[in-house]
SEGU-204661 format. One record per residue (C-alpha): residue number from 1; residue in one letter; x, y, z. Coordinates in steps of 0.5 Angstrom, whole numbers, plus 500, padded with zeros to 3 digits. Example, Ala and Ser with C-alpha at 12.3 -4.5 7.8 and 13.67 -1.06 7.14 Angstrom:
2
nr_rest_px_py_pz
1_A_525_491_516 .
2_S_527_498_514 .
***
This chain:
83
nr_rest_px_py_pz
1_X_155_613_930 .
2_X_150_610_935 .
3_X_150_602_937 .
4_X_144_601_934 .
5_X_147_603_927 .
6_X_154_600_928 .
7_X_151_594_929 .
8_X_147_594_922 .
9_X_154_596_919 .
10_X_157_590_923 .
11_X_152_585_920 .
12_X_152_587_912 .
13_X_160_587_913 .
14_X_158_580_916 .
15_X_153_578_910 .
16_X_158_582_904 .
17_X_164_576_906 .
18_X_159_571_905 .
19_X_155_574_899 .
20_X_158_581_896 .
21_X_150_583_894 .
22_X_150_585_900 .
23_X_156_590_898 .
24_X_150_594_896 .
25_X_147_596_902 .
26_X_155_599_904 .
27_X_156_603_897 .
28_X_149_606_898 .
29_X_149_609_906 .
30_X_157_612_904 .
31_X_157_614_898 .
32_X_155_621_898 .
33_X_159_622_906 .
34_X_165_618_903 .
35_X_166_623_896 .
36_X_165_629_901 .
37_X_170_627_905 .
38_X_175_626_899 .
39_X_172_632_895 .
40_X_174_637_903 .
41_X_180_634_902 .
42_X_183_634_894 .
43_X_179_640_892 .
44_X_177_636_885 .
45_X_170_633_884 .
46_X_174_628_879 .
47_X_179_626_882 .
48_X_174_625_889 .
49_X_170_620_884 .
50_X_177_616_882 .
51_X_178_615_889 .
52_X_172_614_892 .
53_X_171_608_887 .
54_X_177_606_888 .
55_X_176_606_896 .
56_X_169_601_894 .
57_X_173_597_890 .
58_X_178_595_894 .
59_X_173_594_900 .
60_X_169_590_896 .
61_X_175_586_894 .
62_X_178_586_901 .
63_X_171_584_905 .
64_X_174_578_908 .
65_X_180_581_911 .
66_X_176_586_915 .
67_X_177_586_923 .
68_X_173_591_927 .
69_X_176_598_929 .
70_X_171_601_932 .
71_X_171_607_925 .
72_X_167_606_919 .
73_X_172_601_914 .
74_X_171_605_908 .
75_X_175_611_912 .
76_X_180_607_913 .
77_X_181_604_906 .
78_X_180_611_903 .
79_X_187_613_907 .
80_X_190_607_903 .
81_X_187_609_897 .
82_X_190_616_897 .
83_X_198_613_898 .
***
C-alpha cells in the first residue's frame, strides 16, 4: 500500500467513526481482496462469505476502537473472526 493510499484508507476510517456512510467507501475497496484472502485459506466459497461479512460487521461495529498498526484493519479483524 503506497503512502498516498494509506493516507486515503486513514481519513475514510476517520470519517467512518464519525459517520458509519462512510463505512461503504471500505467494504467496496476490500471486499473482493479480503474474501479472496479468506477463500486461500478455508477452501469454502460459503463459509469465505460467512466470514468475510462477519469481518465487515464486526469492523463496522468496532471503528471507534480502531488504532493504526501499520496493516489494513480488516486483516486484523478477519484474524479475530476466524477464532
Amino acid at each position: 500500500m503506497t503512502e498516498k493510499e494509506k493516507h486515503i484508507e486513514l481519513s475514510y476510517i476517520q470519517k467512518a467513526k464519525e459517520d458509519r456512510e462512510y463505512f461503504g467507501f471500505l467494504y467496496e475497496k476490500y471486499f473482493q481482496q479480503l474474501f479472496l484472502f479468506i477463500f486461500k485459506k478455508v477452501q469454502n466459497e460459503d463459509l469465505s462469505g460467512d466470514i468475510c461479512s462477519k469481518t465487515f460487521m464486526k469492523a463496522m461495529m468496532n471503528i471507534d476502537k480502531y488504532e493504526d498498526r501499520g496493516v489494513s484493519f480488516l486483516f486484523l479483524v478477519v484474524s479475530h473472526c476466524q477464532q
